[in-house]
Every structure is written in C-alpha cells, then in structure tokens.
Z-matrix of the N, CA and C atoms (Angstrom, degrees):
N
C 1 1.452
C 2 1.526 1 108.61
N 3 1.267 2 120.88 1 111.80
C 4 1.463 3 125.75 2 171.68
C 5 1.432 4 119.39 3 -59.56
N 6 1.521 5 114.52 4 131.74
C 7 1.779 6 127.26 5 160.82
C 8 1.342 7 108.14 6 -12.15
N 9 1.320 8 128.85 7 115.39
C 10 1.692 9 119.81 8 160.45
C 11 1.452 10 105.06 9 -152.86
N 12 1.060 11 124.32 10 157.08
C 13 1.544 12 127.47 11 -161.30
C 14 1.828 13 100.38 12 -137.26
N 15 1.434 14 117.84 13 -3.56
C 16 1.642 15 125.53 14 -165.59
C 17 1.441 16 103.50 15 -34.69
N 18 1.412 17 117.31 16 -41.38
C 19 1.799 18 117.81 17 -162.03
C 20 1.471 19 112.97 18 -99.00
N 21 1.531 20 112.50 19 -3.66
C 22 1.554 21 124.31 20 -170.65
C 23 1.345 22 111.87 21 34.71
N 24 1.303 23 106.42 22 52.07
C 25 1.928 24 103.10 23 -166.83
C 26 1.646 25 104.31 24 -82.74
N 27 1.460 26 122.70 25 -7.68
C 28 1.209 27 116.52 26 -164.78
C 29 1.601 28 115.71 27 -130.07
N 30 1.320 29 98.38 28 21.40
C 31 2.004 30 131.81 29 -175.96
C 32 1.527 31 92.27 30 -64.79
N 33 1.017 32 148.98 31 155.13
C 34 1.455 33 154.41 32 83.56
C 35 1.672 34 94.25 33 95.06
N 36 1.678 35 117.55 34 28.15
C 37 1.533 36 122.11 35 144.89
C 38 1.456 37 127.10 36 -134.08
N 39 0.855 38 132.81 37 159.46
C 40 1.775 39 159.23 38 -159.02
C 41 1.880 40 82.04 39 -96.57
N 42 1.586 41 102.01 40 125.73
C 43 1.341 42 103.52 41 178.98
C 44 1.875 43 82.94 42 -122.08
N 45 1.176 44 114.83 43 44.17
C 46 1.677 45 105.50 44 -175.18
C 47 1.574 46 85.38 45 -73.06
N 48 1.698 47 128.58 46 -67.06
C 49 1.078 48 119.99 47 -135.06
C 50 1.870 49 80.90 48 -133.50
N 51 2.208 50 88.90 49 -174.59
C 52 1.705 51 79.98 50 179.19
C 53 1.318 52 127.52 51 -70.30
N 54 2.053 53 111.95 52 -5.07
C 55 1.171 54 90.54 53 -170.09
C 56 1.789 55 120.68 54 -95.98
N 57 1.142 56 110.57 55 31.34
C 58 2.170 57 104.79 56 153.89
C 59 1.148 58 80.64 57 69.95
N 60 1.473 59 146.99 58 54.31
C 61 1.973 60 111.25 59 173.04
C 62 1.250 61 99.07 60 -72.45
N 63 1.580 62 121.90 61 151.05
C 64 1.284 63 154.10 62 172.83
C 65 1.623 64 97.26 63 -72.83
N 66 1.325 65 101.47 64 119.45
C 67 1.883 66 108.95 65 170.72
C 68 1.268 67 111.95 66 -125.21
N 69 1.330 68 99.62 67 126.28
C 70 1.543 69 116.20 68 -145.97
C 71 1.691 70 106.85 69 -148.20
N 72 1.180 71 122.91 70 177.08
C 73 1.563 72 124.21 71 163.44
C 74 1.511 73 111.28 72 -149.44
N 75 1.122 74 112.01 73 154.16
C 76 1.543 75 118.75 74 -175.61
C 77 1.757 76 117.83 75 -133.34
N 78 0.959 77 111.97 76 166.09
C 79 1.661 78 127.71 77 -175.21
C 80 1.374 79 112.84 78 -124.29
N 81 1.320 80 115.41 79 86.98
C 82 1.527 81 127.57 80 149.97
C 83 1.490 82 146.07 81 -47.31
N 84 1.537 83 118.21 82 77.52
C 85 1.329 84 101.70 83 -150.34
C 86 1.362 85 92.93 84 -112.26
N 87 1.411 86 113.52 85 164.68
C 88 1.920 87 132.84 86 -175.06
C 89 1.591 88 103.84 87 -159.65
N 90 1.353 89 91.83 88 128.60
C 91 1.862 90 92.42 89 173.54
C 92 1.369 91 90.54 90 -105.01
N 93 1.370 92 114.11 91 148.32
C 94 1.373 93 112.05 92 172.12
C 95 1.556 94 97.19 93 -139.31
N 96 1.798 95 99.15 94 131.15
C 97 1.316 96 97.65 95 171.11
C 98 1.175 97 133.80 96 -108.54
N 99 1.568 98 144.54 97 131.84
C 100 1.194 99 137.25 98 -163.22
C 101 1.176 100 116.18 99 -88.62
N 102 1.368 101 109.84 100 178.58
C 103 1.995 102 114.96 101 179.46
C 104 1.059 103 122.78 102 -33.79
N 105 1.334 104 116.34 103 -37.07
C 106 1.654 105 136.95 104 -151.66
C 107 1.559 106 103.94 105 -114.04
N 108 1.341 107 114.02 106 8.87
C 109 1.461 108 114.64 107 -179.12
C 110 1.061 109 124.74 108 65.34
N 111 1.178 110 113.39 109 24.27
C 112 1.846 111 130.65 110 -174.72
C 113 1.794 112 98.88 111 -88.07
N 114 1.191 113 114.62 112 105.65
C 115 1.762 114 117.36 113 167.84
C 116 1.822 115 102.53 114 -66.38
N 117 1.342 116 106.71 115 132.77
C 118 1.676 117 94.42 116 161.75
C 119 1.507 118 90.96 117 -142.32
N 120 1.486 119 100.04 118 121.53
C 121 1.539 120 114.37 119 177.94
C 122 1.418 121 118.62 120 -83.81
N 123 1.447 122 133.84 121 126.75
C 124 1.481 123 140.83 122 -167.70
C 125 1.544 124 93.58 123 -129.19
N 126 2.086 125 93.36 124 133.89
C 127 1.483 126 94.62 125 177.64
C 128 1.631 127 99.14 126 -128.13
N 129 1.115 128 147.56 127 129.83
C 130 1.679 129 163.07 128 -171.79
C 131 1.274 130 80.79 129 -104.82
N 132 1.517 131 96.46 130 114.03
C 133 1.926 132 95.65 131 153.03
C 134 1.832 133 87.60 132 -125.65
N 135 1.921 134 107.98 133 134.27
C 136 0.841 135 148.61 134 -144.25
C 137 1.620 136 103.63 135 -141.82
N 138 1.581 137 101.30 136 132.46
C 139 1.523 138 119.50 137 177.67
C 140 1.562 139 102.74 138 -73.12
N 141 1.787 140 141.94 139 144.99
C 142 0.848 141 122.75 140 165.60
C 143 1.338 142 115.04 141 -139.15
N 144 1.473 143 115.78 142 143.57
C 145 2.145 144 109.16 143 -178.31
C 146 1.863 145 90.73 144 -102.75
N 147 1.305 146 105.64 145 143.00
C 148 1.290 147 120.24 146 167.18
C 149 1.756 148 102.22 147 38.04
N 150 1.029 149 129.24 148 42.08
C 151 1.318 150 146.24 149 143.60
C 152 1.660 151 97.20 150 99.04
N 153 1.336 152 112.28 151 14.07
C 154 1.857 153 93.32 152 -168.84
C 155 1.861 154 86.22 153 -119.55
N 156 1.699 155 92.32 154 135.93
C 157 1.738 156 112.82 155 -174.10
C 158 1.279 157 100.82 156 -61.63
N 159 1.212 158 110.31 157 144.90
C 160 2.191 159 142.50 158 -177.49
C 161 1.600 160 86.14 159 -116.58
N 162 1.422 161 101.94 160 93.67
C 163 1.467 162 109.60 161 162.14
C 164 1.710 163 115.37 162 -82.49
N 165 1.675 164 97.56 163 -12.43
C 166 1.453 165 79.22 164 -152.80
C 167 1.672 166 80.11 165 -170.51
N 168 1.445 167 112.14 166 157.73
C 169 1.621 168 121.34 167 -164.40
C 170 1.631 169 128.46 168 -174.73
N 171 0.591 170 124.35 169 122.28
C 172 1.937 171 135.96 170 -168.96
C 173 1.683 172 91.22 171 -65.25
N 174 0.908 173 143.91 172 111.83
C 175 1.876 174 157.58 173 120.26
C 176 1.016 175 103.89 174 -18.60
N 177 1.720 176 135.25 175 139.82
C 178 0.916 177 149.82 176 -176.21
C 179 1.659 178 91.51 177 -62.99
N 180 1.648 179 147.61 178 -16.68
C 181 0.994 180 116.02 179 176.21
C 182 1.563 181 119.29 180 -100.11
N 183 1.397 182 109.35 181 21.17
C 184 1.347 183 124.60 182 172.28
C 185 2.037 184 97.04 183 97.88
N 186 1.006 185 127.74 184 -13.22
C 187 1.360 186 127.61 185 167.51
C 188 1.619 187 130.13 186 -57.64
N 189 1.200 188 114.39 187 117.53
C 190 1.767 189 112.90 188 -163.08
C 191 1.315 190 90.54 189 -78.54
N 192 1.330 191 113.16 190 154.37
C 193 1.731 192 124.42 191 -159.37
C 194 2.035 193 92.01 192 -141.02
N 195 1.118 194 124.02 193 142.32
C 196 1.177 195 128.23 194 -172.20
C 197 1.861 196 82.29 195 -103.84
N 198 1.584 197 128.00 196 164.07
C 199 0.919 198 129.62 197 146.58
C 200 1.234 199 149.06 198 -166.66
N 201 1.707 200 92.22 199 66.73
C 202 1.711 201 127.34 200 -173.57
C 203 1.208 202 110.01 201 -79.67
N 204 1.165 203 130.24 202 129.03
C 205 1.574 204 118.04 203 163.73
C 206 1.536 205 96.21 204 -106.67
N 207 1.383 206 119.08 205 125.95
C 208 1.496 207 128.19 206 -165.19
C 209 1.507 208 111.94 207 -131.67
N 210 1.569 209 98.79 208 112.45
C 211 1.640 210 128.78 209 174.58
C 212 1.551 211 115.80 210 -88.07
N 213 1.154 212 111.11 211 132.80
C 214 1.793 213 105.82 212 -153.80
C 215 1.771 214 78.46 213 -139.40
N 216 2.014 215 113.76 214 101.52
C 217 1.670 216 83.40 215 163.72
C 218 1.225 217 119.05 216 88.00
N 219 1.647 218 113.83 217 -11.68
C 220 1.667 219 116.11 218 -171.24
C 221 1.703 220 112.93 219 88.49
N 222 0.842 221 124.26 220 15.23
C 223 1.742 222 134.84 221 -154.04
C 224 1.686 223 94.92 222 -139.42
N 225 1.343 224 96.95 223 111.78
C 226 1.981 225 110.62 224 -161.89
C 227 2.290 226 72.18 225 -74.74
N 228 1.207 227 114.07 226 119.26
C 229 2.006 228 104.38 227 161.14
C 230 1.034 229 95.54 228 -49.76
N 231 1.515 230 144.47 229 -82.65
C 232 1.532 231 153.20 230 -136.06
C 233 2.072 232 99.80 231 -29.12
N 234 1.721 233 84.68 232 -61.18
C 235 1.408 234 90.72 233 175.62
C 236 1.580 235 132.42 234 -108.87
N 237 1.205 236 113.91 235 -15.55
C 238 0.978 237 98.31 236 -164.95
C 239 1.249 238 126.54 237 110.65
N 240 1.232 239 112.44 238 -26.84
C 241 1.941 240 111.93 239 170.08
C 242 1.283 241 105.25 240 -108.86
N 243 1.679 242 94.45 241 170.83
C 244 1.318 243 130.27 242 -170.26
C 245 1.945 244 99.14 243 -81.72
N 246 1.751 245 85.39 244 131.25
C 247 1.414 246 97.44 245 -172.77
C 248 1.770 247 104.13 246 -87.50
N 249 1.257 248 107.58 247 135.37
C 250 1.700 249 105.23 248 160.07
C 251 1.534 250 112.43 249 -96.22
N 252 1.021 251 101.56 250 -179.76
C 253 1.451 252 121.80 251 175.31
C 254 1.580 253 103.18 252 -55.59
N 255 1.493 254 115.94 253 -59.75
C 256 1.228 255 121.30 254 -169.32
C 257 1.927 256 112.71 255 -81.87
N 258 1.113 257 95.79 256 4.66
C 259 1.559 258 103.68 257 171.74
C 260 1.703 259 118.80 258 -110.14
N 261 1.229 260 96.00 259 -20.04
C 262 1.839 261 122.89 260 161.11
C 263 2.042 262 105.50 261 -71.88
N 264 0.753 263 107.46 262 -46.36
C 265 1.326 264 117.68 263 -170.85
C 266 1.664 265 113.19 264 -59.23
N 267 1.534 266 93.70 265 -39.15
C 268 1.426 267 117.87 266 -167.78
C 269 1.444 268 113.91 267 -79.49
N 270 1.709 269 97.72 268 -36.96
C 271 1.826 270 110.99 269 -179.65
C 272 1.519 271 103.34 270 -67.81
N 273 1.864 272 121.76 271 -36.67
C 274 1.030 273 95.62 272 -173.51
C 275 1.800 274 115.23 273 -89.84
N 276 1.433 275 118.24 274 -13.80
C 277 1.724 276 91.56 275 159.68
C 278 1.306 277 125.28 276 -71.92
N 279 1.737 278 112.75 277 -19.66
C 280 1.680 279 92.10 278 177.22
C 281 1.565 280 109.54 279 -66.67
N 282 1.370 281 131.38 280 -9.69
C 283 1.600 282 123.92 281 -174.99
C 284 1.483 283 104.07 282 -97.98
N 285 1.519 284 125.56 283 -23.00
C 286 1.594 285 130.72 284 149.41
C 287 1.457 286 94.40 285 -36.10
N 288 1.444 287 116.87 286 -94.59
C 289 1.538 288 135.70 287 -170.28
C 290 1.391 289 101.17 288 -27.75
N 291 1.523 290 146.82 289 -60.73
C 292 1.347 291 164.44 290 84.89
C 293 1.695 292 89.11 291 58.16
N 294 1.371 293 102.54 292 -96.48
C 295 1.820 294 97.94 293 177.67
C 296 1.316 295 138.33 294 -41.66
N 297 1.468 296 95.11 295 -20.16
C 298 1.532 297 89.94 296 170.04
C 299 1.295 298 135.00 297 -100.57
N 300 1.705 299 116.47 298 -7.18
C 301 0.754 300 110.29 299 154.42
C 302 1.518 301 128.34 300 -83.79
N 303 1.381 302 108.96 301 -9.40
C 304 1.843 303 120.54 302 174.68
C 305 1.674 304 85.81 303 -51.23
N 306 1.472 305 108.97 304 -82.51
C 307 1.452 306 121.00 305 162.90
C 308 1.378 307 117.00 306 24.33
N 309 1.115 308 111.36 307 -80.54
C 310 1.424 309 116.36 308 176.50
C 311 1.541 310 141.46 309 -72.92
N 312 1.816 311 104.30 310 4.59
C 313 1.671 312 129.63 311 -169.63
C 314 1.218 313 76.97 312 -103.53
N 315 1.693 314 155.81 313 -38.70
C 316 1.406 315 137.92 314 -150.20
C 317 1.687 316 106.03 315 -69.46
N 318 0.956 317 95.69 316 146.93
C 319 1.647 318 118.88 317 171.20
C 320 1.578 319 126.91 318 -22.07
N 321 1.521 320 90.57 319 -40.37
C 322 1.496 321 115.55 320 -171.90
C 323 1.296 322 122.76 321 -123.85
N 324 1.163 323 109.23 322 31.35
C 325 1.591 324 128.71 323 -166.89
C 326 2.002 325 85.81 324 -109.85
N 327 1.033 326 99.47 325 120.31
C 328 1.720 327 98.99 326 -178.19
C 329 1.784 328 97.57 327 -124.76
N 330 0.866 329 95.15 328 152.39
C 331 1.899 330 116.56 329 179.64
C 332 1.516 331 94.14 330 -103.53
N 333 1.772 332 88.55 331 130.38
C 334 1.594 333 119.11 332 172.04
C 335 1.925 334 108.84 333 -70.01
C-alpha cells in the first residue's frame, strides 16, 4: 500500500490507545499588576493531550521534566530575547511535537 495522507486521519492524534487524544499546545497568559501599577504580562506556552495542559511529566528515565516555555514582557526567560510572532509560533509546535512524545510515556499508550 503506497504513502498517502488524502484523509489526514492520523494528523495531530495519539493512536497509542482507543481514545484519539488530541495533541495540541496552548498559551497561558496573566497580566499581573504590581503595587506601583506596573502591568507585567506572562505567557506559558504548554504541551497539551485532548486539550488539558502537561505542566509536568515522568521521562522515559523516570525523571520529572517541567515543560513551560515562559515569556515574561515579550522576553523568551530560557534566553533572554525578545520573542516575535514568528518565534511564538515556533514555541508552540515544538510543545505540539512535545505532546506527542509525552503521548507515548502514558499508561495506555501500548506498542504495535
């Protein structure tokens, strides 16, 4: 049977088990304002199965892994620079990409 993708039936879900989870990523945002009336805007972009956020996850070597990528202000913390649009875009498929391999550590994720 030749490569074909026509029905995209297997795009952006977890075929571990019967339930299809949806792998996805999301953007958490909060302005928080301080004493002094200073707004500082924070955005969590977050891996997600069937729409609910993976803050956090066991590694195939049993090691808990945090996995926020956190924008404080426009300023990626990790590094230090200023996020664009097209560098925002990018954080959230690597935490798509991110879910699917979480995806496959769940309980009920079984090998063909």
């Amino acid at each position: 049977m030749p490569f074909t993708q026509d029905n995209q039936k297997n795009l952006k879900v977890c075929q571990g088990c019967n339930e299809h989870c949806h792998l996805g990523a999301r953007i958490e945002k909060e302005n928080v304002i301080d004493t002094n009336n200073k707004t500082t805007i924070y955005e969590r972009i977050y891996p997600t199965l069937n729409g609910h956020l993976i803050t956090s996850y066991i590694d195939r070597f049993g090691k808990k892994r945090d996995t926020v990528l956190e924008i404080v202000n426009g300023i990626f913390v990790a590094t230090g620079y200023k996020v664009t649009n097209e560098m925002k875009q990018f954080m959230l498929e690597q935490q798509q990409e991110r879910a699917y391999k979480i995806a496959k550590l769940c309980d009920n994720y079984k090998t063909r």
